[in-house]
C-alpha positions in Angstrom: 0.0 0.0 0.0 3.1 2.1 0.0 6.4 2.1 -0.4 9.9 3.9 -0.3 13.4 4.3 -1.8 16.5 6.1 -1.2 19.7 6.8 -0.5 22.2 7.6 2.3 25.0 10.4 1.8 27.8 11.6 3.2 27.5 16.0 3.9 29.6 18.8 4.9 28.1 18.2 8.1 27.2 14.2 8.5 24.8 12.6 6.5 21.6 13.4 4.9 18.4 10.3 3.7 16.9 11.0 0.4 14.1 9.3 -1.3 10.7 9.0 -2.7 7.6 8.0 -1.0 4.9 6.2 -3.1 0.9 6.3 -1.6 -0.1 3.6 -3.6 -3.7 3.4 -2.1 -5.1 6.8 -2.9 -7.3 6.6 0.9 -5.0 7.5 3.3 -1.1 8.7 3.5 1.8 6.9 3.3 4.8 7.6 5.6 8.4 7.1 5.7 9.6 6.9 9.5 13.1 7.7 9.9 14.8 6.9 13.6 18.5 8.3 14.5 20.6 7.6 17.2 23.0 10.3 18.2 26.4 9.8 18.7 27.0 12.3 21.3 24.1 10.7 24.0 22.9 7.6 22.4 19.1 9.0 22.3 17.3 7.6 19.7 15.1 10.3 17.3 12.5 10.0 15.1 11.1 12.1 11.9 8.3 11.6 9.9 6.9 11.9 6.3 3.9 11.9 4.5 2.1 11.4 1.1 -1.6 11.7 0.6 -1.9 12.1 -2.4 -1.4 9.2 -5.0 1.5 8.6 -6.7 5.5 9.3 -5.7 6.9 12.1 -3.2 10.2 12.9 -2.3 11.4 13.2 1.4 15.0 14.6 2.7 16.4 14.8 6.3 19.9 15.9 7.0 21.7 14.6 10.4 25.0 15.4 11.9 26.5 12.9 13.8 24.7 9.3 13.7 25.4 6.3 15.0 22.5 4.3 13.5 19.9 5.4 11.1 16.7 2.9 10.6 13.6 3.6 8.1 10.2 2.0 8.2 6.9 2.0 5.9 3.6 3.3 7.5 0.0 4.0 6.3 -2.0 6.4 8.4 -3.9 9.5 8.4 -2.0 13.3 7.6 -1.2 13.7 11.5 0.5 10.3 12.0 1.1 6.5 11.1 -1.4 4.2 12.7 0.4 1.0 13.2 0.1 -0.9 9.7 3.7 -0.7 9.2 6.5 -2.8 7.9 9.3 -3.6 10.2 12.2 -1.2 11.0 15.4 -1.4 8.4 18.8 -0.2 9.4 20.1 2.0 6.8 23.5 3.3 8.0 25.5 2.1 10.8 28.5 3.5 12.0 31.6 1.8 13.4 31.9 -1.7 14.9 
């Protein structure tokens, strides 16, 4: 019912996801849900996006330092997933 693609980067100032985000559906919004875990305290973060409207959108989050970046594949409503999501993917890992 939807589904993403991107890439991971190196920046000037750490890394930044890029992709698209298709809503395949046409009821509802699809969402990409991207979870970081800083380097500096180990607290995980989480940023969301959204396409309701059918067809492909393009999503792009910049980070600074990252120890772990993970993505996961939502539907849901234009104010949040709901739970029918895929499961989490690492998408960068740094070190060990």
């Amino acid at each position: 019912m939807a589904s993403a693609w991107g890439k991971v980067a190196i920046s000037q100032f750490g890394h930044v996801v890029y992709g698209n985000l298709e809503d395949t559906r046409g009821k509802g919004c699809a969402w990409a849900v991207l979870r970081a875990q800083d380097a500096n305290n180990g607290r995980w973060k989480t940023f969301g996006f959204y396409n309701c409207t059918p067809g492909v959108g393009t999503f792009r989050k910049d980070y600074g330092s990252v120890l772990q970046i993970k993505v996961q594949v939502c539907r849901g409503t234009s104010k949040a997933p709901t739970g029918d999501c895929s499961k989490q993917k690492t998408i960068l890992t740094q070190g060990g």
